[in-house]
N, C-alpha and C positions, 0 to 999 in steps of 0.2 A: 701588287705582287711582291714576296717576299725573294729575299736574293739568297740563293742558297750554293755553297761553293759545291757542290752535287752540280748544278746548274750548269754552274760554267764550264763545266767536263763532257757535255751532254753533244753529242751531234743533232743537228736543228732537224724538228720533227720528231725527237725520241725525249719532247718535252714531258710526256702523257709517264715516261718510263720511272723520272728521276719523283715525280711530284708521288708516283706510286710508292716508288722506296723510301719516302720519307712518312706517307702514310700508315707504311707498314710497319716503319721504325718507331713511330709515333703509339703505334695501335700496342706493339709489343712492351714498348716501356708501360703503358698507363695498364697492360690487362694481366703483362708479364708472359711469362714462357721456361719451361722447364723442358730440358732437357737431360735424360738417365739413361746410364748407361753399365752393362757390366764387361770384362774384361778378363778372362778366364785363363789361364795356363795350366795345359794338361798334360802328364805324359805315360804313354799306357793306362790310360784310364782313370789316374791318382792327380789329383788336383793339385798342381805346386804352385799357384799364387793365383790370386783372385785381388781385383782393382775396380774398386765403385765408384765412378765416375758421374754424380750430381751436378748440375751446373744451373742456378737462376738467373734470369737475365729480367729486370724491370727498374721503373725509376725509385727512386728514393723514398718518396712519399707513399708508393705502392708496398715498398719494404716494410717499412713504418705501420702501414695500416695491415696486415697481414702478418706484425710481431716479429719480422726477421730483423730489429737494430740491434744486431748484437757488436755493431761496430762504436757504439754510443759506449759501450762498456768497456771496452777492451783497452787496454793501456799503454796499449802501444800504438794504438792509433786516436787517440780520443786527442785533443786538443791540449796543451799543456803536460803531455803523457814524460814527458822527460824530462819538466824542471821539477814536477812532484818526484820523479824516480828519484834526481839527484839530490832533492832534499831527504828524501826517505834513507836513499845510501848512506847518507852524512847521518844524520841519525845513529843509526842501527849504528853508523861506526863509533860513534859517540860512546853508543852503550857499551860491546864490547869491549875498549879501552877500559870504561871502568870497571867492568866484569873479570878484566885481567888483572887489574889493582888490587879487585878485592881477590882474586886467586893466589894472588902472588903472597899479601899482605897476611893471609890465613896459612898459607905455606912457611910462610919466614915464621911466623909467630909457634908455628908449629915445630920446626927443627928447632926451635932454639926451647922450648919447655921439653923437648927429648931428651936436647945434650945436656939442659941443665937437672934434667933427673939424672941420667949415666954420672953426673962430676959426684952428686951428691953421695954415692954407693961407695 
């Protein structure tokens, strides 16, 4: 028999109750279950907010095989999501710096072939 902390919350003879709920925990992850819902706000008849409420509930590998990993992709949750962010920020800040240099460098270059056409007049 396996030990299940369900178990040991169980008053004796309501063994048949806890092995069911794990059953049916069991059955839910591997087959899944959806539940939808909508949520409407009306007032005289004029619709002023409308809330879609989707919810899946299954295991991981059920996800997986039915196309729903979109957690594999996402960047904020995928594995190493924050030392690539902070290398990426260092970058990008990198670039800019020198995109300032060179605005700056074409700037300066610029007032000073103005002022030196104005002396020449």
């Amino acid at each position: 028999m396996v030990y299940s902390p369900l178990m040991a919350l169980e008053l004796p003879g309501s063994h048949q109750r806890g092995t069911g709920l794990v059953d049916v925990l069991d059955r839910v992850l591997d087959k899944g279950l959806v539940i939808a819902g909508d949520i409407k706000v009306s007032l005289a008849e004029v619709e002023l907010l409308t809330i879609r409420i989707r919810l899946l509930v299954c295991s991981l590998d059920k996800a997986q095989e039915i196309g729903l990993d979109w957690w594999r992709y996402d960047r904020d949750l995928s594995p190493g999501a924050s030392r690539n962010a902070v290398a990426e920020n260092e970058e990008l800040r990198a670039e800019i710096r020198q995109l300032q240099e060179r605005v700056n460098a074409l700037t300066t270059t610029t007032k000073t072939s103005r002022g030196a056409g104005r002396r020449r007049r």
